[in-house]
C-alpha positions in Angstrom: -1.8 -114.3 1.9 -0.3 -115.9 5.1 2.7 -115.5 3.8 2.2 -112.0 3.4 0.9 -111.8 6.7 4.0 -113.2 7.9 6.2 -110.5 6.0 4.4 -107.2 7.0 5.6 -104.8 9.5 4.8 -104.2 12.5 2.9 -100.9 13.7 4.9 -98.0 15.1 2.6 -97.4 18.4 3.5 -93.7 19.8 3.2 -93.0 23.6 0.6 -91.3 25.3 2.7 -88.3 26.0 3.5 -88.1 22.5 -0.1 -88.1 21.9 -1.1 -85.8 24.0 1.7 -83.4 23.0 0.7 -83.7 19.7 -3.1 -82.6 20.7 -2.2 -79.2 22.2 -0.2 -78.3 18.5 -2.9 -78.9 16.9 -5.2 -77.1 19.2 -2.5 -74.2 19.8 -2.0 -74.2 15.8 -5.9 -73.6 15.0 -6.1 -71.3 18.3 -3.6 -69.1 16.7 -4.9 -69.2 13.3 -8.6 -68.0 14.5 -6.7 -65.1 16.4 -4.8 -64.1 13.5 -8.4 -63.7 11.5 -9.8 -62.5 14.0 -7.3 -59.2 13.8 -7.1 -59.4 10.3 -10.8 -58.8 10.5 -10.1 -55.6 13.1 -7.6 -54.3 10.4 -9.4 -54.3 7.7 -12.5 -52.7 10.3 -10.2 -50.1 10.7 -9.1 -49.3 7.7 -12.6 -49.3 6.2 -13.1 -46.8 9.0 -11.1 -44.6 7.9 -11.4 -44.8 4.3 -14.8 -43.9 5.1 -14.1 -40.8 7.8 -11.5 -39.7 5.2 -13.2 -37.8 3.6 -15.1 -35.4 6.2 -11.2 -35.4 7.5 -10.5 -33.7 4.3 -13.7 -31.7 4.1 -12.5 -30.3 7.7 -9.0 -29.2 6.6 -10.7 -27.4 3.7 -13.1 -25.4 5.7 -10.5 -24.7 8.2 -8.2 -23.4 5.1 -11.3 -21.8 3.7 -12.3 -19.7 6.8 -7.9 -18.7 7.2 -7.7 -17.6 3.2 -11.1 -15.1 3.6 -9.9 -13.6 6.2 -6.4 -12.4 4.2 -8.3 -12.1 1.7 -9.7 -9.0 3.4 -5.9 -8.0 4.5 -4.3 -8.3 1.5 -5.5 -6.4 -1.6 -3.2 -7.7 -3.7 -5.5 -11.1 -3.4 -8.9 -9.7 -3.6 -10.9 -6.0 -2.4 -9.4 -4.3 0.7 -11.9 -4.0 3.3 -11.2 -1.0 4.8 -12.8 -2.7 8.0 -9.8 -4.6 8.4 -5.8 -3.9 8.0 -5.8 -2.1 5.1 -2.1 -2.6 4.4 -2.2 -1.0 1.0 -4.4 1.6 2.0 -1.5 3.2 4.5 0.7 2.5 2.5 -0.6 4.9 0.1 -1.7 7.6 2.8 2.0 7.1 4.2 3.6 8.1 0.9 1.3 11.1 0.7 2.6 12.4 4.1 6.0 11.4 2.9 5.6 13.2 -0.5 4.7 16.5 1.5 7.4 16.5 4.0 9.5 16.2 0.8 7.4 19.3 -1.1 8.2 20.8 2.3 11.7 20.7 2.5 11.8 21.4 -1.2 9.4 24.6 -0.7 12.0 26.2 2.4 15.3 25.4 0.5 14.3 28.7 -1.7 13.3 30.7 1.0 16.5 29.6 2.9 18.5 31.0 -0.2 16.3 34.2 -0.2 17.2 34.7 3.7 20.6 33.9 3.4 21.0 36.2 0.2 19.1 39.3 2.2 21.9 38.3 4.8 24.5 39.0 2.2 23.0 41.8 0.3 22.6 44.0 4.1 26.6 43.1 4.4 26.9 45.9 1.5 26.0 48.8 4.3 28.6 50.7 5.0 30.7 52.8 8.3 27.9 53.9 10.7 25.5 52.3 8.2 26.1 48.8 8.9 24.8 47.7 12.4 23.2 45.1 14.7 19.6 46.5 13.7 16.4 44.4 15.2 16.1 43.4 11.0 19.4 41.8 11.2 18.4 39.2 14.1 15.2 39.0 12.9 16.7 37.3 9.2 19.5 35.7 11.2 16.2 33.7 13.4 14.2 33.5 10.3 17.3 31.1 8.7 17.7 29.5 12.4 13.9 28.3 12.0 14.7 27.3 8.4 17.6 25.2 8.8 15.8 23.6 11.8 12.6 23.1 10.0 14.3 21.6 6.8 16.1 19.4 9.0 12.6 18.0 11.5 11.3 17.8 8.0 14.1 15.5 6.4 14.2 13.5 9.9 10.7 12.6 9.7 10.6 11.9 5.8 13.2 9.2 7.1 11.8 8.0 9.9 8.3 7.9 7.5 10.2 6.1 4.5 11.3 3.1 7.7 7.4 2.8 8.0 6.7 2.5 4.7 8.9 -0.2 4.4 8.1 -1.8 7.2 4.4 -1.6 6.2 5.7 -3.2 2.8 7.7 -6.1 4.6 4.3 -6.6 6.7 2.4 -6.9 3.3 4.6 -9.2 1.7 4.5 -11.4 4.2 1.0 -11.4 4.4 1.0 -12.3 0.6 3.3 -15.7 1.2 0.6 -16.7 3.8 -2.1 -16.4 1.3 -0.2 -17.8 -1.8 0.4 -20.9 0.7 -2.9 -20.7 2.1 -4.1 -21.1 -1.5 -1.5 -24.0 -2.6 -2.7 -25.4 0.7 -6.4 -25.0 -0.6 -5.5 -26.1 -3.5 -4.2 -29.8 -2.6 -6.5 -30.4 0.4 -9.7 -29.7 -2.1 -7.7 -32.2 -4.4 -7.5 -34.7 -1.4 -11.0 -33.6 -1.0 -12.7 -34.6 -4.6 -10.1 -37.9 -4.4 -12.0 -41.5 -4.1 -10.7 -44.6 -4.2 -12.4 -45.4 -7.7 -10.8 -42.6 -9.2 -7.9 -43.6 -12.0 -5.1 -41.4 -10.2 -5.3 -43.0 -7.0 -2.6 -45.8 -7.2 0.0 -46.9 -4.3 3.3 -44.9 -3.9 6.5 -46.1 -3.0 8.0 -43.6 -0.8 5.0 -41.0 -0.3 7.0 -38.9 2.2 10.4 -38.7 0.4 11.0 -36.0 -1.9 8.1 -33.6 -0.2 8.9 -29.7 0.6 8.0 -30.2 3.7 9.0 -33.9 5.3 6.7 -35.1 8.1 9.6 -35.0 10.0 10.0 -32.0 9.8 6.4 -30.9 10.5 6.0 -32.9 13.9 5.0 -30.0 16.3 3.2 -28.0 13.8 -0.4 -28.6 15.7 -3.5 -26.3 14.0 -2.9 -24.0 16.7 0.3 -23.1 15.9 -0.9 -23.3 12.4 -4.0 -20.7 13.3 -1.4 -18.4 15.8 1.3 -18.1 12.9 -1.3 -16.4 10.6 -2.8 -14.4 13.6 1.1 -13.7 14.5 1.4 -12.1 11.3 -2.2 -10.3 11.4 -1.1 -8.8 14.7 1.9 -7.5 13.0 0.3 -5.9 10.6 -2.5 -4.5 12.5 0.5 -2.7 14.6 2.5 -1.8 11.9 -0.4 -0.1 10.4 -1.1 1.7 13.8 2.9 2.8 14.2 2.4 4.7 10.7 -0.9 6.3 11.5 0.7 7.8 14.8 3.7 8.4 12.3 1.6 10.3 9.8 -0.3 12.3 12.5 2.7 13.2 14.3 4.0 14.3 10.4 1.0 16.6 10.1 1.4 17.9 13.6 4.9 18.8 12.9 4.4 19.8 9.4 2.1 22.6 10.8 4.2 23.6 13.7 7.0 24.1 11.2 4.5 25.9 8.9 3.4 28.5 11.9 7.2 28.7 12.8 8.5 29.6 9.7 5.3 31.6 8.5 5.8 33.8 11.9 9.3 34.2 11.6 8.6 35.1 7.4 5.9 38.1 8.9 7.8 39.1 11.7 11.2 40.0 9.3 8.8 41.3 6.4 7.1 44.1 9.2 10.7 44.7 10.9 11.7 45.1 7.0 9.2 47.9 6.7 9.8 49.4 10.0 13.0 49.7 8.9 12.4 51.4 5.5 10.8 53.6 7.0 13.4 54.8 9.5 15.9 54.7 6.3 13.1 56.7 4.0 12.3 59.3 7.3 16.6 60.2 8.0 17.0 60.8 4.8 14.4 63.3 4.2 15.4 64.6 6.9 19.3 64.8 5.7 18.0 66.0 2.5 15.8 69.0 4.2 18.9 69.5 6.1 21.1 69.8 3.1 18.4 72.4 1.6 18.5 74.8 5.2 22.6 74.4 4.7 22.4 75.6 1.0 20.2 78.4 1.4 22.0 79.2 4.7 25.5 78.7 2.6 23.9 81.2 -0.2 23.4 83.9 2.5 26.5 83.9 3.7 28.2 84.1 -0.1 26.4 87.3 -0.6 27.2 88.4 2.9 30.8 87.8 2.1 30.5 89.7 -1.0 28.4 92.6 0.8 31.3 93.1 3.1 34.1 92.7 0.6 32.5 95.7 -1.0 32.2 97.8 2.1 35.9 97.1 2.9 36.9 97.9 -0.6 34.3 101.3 -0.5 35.8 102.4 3.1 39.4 101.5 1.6 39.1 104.6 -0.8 38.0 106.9 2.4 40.8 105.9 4.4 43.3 106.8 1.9 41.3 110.2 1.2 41.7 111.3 5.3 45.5 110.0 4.9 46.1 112.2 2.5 44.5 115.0 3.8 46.0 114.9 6.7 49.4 113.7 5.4 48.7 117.2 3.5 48.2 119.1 6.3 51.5 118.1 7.4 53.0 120.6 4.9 51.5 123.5 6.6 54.2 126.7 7.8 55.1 126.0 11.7 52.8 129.2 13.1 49.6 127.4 10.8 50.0 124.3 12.4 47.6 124.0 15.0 45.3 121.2 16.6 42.2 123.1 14.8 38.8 121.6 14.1 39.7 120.6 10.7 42.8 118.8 11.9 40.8 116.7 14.9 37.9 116.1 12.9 40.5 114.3 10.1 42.2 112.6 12.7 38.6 111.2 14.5 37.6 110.5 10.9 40.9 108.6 10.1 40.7 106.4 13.2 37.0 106.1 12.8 37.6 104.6 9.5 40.6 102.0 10.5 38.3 101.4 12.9 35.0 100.1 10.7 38.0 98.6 8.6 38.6 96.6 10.8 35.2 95.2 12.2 34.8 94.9 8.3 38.2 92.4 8.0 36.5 90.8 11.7 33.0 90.1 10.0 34.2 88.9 6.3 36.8 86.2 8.0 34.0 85.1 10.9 31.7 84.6 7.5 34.6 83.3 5.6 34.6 81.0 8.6 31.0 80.4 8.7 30.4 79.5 5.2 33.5 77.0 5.4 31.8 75.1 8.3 28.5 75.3 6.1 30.6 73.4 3.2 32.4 70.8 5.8 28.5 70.2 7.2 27.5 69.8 3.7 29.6 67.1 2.5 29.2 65.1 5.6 25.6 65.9 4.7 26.2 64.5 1.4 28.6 61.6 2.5 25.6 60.1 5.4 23.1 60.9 2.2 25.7 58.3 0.1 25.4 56.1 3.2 22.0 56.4 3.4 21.0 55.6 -0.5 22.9 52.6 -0.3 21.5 51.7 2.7 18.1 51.9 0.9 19.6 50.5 -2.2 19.9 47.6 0.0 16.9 47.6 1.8 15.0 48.1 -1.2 16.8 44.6 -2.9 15.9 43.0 0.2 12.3 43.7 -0.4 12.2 42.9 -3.8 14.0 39.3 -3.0 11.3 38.4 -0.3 8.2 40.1 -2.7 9.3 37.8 -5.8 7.4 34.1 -4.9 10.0 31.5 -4.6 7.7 29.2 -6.8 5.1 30.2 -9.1 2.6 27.2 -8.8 0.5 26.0 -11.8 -2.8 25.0 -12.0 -1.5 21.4 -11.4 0.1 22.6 -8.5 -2.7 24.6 -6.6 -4.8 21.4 -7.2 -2.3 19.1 -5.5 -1.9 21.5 -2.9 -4.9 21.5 -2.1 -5.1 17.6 -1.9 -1.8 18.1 0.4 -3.6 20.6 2.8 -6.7 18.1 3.5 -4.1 15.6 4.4 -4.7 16.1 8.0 -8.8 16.3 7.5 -7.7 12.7 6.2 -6.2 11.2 8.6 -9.2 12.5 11.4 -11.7 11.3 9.2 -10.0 7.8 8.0 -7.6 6.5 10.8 -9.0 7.9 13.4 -5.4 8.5 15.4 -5.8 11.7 16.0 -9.1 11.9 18.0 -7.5 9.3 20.2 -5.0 12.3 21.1 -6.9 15.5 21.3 -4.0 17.5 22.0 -2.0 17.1 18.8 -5.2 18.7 16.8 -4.4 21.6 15.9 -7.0 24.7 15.4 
């Protein structure tokens, strides 16, 4: 033993420094290991936290989504019952193509009654030499195919301008369908989220949660629930005015619809009475012309017989003159001491003269009749030729009243119904959108 005594090593002895320096590690080393636990222990605090406030964060979202998809629910009927109370979409969408449809029916209704005008324009064409004139009639069709063509073509403007509402009403509505089908997916997955606890056997850790995802959170930094709550209030507001851009659409379409209706029916009653005005000016010269025509015959008549009385009283008187001729033509042969300026002899010669005489007011009279009765004939055939002019005129006349008697659409039973339907379009509008009592002055009475 004292030999190993006197073989073992001596002691390493450290310095105090050393010491010391060694102290503080140790302290500093345990310091830093309670400070780590110490977070560790706020971590997990945390995180319990919010495992625990998860839920009513979920809860939250899906009330929020709730309250957003009942309210398009009540826009969109699509999704669920239209409440009229709100922006019935669908609803003037309807009532928009029902204006649309009668400005159509109207434009369809005047392009046969444009034909008819046009075709009594062409039919009074057929008048002829004094016959055919600027008559009141003939303005009177020329305005009623002026308010025609301009009705046909206010009519076609505002089925167009109608057809851009309608399909701006149906942008409006599809757009309000994509927020409710996402509103829904949304509702969906946050009510999933919702029922989710930790014990249940699809919860397990994901690699890359945010990879993959339609919508990145990168990509949704800025999207705060107010812009979330404006962009569907955005889109409500844009409905709400494009519904209230097609009621003022559809009530100026019935204001117009009527003013063309007054224009054209005043126009249509205005030609019809100038029509029978007319007529009857026709129907009153020619009777006229044709009691004419009688006076001229029986006037012609007389004069015939006339004629022949006075042929015969020249032929009669011819025979007398030759007698006193030849008596005194015999008295000629008398001896010279016998031939004297007697009685006998002047009465022959004041009976000879007396006779060339009335022969000769005779030849005066039966050429002035002669005369007479051939200005009688010429009066008669330019009686007869204005009587020509005259029947065609009413020929004419009388086509142009048949074409504006015969309807230019026989409507059905169908079509009296629907018509009906179309005329309490207006009574409609007052009574559903309202957009009419809010401007008094386009009602019509």
């Amino acid at each position: 033993m004292s030999l190993l005594a006197c073989h073992r090593k001596p002691a390493t002895r450290s310095l105090e420094a050393t010491w010391r320096r060694h102290n503080d590690a140790v302290q500093e080393a345990a310091a830093a290991t309670e400070a780590a636990a110490r977070h560790q222990h706020a971590v997990a605090a945390a995180t319990r936290h919010e495992l625990t406030c998860s839920a009513h964060v979920f809860s939250s979202r899906v009330q929020l989504t709730c309250s957003a998809h009942a309210c398009l629910v009540q826009q969109v009927p699509a999704a669920g019952a239209c409440l009229v109370q709100q922006v019935p979409v669908s609803h003037e969408e309807r009532r928009l193509e029902q204006a649309r449809a009668e400005c159509l029916r109207g434009c369809d209704s005047r392009r046969p009654l444009l034909d008819v005008a046009l075709h009594c324009v062409a039919v009074r064409e057929t008048r002829r030499q004094g016959e055919l004139l600027d008559d009141e009639l003939e303005r009177r069709l020329q305005e009623e195919v002026a308010a025609l063509q301009r009705s046909r073509a206010a009519l076609e403007k505002l089925q167009q301008e109608l057809l851009q509402r309608g399909r701006r009403l149906e942008e409006v509505r599809e757009a309000l369908i994509r927020d409710l089908n996402e509103k829904k997916e949304a509702l969906v997955v946050d009510s999933r989220s919702a029922e989710q606890l930790p014990q249940h056997s699809d919860v397990s850790f994901k690699p890359a949660p945010q990879q993959g995802a339609s919508h990145p959170l990168h990509a949704l930094v800025g999207h705060s629930m107010e812009a979330w709550r404006k962009r569907s209030e955005d889109k409500m507001m844009d409905a709400a005015t494009a519904v209230r851009m097609s009621q003022e659409a559809r009530a100026a379409a019935c204001v117009e619809v009527q003013r063309c209706d007054a224009e054209d029916d005043h126009c249509r009653r205005a030609t019809n009475f100038e029509l029978r005005r007319r007529r009857h000016d026709t129907d009153t010269a020619t009777a006229a012309l044709k009691w004419r025509r009688q006076c001229l015959l029986r006037t012609a008549a007389t004069t015939e017989s006339e004629i022949e009385h006075l042929e015969r009283e020249l032929a009669s008187t011819q025979l007398l003159v030759k007698a006193a001729q030849t008596r005194l033509e015999d008295r000629k042969a008398r001896p010279a001491n016998e031939a004297t300026a007697d009685a006998a002899q002047e009465s022959l010669w004041q009976e000879e003269r007396q006779l060339r005489r009335s022969r000769d007011a005779l030849r005066g009279e039966l050429a002035a009749s002669r005369m007479s009765l051939h200005e009688v004939q010429e009066q008669l055939r330019a009686v007869d030729r204005e009587l020509r002019l005259k029947a065609t005129t009413a020929g004419s006349e009388q086509t142009v009243a048949g074409l504006r008697e015969v309807p230019s659409r026989l409507p059905s039973k169908e079509g009296l119904v629907e018509h009906e339907e179309v005329a309490s379009l207006t009574l409609q509008n007052l009574q559903l959108t309202g957009s009419l009592q809010q401007h008094a002055t386009l009602m019509l009475t």
